[in-house]
N, C-alpha and C positions, 0 to 999 in steps of 0.2 A: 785415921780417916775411915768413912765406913762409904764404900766405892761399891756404884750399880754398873752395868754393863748391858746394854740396852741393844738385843742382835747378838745374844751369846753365843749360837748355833752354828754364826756365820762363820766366812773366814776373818775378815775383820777381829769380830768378835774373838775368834779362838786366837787371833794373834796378841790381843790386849791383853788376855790372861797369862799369853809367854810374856808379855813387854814389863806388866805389872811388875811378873816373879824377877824376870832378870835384871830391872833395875833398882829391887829391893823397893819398890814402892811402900810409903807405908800403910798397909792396909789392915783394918781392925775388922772390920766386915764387910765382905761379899758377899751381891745381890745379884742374880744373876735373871736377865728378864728373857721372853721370847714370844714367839708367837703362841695360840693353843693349838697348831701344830708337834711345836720344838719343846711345849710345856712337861715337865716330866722327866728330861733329858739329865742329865747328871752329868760334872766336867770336875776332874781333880785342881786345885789352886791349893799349892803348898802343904802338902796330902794330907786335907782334907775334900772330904765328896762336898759339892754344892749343886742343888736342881734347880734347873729352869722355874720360874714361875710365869703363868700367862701375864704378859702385860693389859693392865687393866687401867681405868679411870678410876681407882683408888687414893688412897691415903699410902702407899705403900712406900713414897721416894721420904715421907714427913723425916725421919734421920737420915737420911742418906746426905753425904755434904758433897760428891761428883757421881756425876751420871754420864757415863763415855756410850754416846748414842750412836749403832752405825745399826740400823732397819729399814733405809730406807726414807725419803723426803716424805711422802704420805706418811709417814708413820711418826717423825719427828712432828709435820705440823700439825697431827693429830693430837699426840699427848703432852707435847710442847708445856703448855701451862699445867698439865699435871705432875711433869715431872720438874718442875721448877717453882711451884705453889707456895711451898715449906720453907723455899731457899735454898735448894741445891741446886748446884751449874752444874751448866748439861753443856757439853763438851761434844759435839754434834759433826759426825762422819758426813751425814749429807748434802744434799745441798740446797737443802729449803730452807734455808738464810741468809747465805753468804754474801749475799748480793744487800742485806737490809742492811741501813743507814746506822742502826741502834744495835751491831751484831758486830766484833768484831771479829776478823778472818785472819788466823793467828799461825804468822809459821819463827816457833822462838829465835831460832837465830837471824830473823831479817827483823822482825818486831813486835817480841818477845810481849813487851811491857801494854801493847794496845791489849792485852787481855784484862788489866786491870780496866776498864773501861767498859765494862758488859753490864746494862743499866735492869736487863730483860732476864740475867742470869743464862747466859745462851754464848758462847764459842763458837764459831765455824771452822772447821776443820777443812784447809783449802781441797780441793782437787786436787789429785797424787803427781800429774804432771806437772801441774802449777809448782807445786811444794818443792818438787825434783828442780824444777829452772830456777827456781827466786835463791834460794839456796845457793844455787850456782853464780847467781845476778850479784848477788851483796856484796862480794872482793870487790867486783868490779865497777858497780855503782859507788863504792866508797872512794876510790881512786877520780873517774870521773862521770858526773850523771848520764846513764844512759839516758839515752834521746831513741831509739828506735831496735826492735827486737824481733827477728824472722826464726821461727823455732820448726822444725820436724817432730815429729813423733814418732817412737817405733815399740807400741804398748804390747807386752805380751797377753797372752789368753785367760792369765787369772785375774787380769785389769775387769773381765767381764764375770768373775766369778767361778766354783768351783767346778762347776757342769758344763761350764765354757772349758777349762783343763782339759775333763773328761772326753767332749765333745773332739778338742785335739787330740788326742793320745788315741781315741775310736778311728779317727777318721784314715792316721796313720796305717793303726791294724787293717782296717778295710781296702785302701791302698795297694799297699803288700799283698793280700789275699783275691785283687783282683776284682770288690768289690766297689759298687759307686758311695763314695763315702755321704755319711748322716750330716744336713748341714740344716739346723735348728736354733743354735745360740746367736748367728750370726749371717749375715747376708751374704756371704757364700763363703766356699770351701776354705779353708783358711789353711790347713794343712799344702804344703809346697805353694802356698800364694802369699800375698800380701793383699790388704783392704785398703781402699784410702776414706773409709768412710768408718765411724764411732760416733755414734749417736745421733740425733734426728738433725737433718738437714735444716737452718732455718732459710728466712726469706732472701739472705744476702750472699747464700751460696754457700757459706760456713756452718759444720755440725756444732751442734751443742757444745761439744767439747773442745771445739777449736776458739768456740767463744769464751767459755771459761776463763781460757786461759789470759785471752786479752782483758775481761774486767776485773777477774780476782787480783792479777799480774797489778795491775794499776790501784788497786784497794791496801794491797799489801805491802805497795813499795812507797804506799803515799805519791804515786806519779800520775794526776791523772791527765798528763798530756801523753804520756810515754805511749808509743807506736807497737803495737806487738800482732804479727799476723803468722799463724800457726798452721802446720797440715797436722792433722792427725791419723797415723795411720796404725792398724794391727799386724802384729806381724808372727810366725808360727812359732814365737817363742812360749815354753810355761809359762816362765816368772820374772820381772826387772823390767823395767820399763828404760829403755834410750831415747836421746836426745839430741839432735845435731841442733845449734844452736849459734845465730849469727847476732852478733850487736853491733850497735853504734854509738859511741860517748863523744860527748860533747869537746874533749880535748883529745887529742891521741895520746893510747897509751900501749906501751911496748908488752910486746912478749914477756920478758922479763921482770916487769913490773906487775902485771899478770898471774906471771907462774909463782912469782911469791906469793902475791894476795892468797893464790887459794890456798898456797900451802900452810898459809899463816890462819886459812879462817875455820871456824866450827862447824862441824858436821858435814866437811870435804876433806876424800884424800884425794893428793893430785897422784895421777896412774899418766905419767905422760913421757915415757921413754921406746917411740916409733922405731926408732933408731934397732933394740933388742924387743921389739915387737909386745912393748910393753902399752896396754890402753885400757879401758875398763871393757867389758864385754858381760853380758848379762848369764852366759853359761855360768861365770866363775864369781859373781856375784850377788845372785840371788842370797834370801835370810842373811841378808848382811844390813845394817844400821845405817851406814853415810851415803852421803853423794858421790859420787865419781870423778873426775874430770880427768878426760885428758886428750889428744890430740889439738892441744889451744896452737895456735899459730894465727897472722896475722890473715884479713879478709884483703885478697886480692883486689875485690871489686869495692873496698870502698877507707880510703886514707884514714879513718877515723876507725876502724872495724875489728874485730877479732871473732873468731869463730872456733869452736869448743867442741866436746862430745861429753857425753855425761851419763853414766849409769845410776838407777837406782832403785831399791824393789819396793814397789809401789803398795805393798800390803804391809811394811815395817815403814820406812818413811813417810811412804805416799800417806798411809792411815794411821794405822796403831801408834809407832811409836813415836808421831807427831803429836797425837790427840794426848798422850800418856808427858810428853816433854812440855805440852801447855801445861800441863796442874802440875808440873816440878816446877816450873820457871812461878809459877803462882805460888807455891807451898816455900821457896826459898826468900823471896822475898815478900812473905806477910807479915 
């Protein structure tokens, strides 16, 4: 396969080229794109050196056969039709399509196979919290249909990027030393706080991102009555994105019916022993591949309910090695 990489610079990006290498992806040739910023940059893949090349309105993608695109929504629907001209699928981090009719929004183990179905040569790569829940959803909508979904958020600092880290880890130092910390990535201090706010506020009082979740959640689960209303908040962690997580199925279903599904389903471990203070936590799970689940016990406030916790790191699942398991699940069955 001869594989582009579209936002090499990024973290995304540099995580695509760990996901590629670790899961022996097969790859004949690496293309690696960026801005004329990032143009020129060099990154080792299987030691050998590959550089940056500026992305351009070119001929450049005509053999490429995937293009794992994360630059950005302007920048996807920017060169969109160039990079998919030839006939390469573009496998798309942002979110300038997820939401279109003719694009499907692809997380393999919920439903894997809508990727065959991409008329435009175009993938949506969900939203990293979306990815995190639905994953989590599947046990249990298999058992019985969810009917209604109240989810938390609790995104760490690299959710916004690598200078959002930075900006944490500064604000720390500053702290300590007395001084009033730098607060530029984010709408206020984030260090010793918590935000209840990630992305732009729309008109119904929910951020962008709490919207996400409710229509990708419904695109991906094929449910589009299912109920899901989300807070999203940031919290002073690096890396892993958590999840507190309420549902409601249509039949009741026990703890114990439950606790098998996940243990039985793909791309969750269950971590759920309170008891010896066993639960996922995002210190001890970051650069890790699965979901998490654990603190599952029954929803007090509702006969029908279960409520979860769930870790997962949002730059390995959330992105990279989501976008990297759509073109396995494509490559194994062509």
């Amino acid at each position: 396969m001869n594989i582009a990489i579209v936002g090499a610079s990024g973290a995304v990006g540099q995580e695509l080229l760990r996901v590629l290498d670790q899961t022996d992806f097969p790859v004949d040739r690496l293309t690696l794109f960026g801005s004329k910023r990032s143009a020129g940059s060099t990154y080792t893949f299987r030691g050998a050196e590959h550089t940056v090349k500026e992305l351009q309105h070119n001929d450049d993608f005509r053999d490429i056969d995937i293009a794992f695109t994360s630059a950005g929504a302007s920048t996807s629907r920017e060169f969109a039709d160039t990079i998919t001209r030839h006939g390469t699928l573009m496998i798309d981090n942002s979110s300038a399509f997820r939401m279109d009719d003719d694009v499907p929004l692809v997380v393999p183990e919920v439903n894997g196979d809508d990727a065959f179905n991409a008329p435009r040569r175009i993938i949506g790569n969900p939203n990293c919290t979306t990815i995190q829940m639905v994953v989590a959803l599947k046990p249990i909508n298999d058992l019985s249909p969810i009917r209604r979904i109240h989810v938390a958020t609790y995104q760490a600092a690299s959710g916004a990027g690598a200078t959002a880290m930075d900006e944490l880890a500064q604000q720390y130092g500053q702290i300590v030393r007395g001084e009033k910390p730098t607060v530029e990535k984010f709408s206020a201090q984030l260090a010793n706080n918590v935000i209840p706010h990630i992305d732009m506020f729309t008109d119904n009082g929910y951020t962008k991102e709490e919207m996400k979740m409710f229509h990708e959640t419904r695109k991906i689960m094929h449910a589009p009555s299912i109920a899901v209303s989300a807070m999203c908040v940031r919290v002073p962690v690096m890396r892993a994105h958590s999840e507190a997580i309420w549902v409601e199925t249509e039949n009741p279903v026990s703890v114990e019916a439950a606790r098998q599904a996940f243990a039985n389903a793909p791309g969750i471990v269950l971590m759920d022993d309170p008891a010896n203070k066993v639960y996922p936590m995002p210190l001890d799970l970051a650069h890790h591949d699965p979901v998490y689940v654990g603190r599952l016990r029954k929803d007090l406030a509702n006969p029908n309910g279960l409520t979860f916790w769930t870790v997962s790191d949002q730059i390995r699942k959330g992105a990279a090695l989501n976008a990297v398991q759509i073109a396995l699940h494509l490559l194994k069955k062509r």
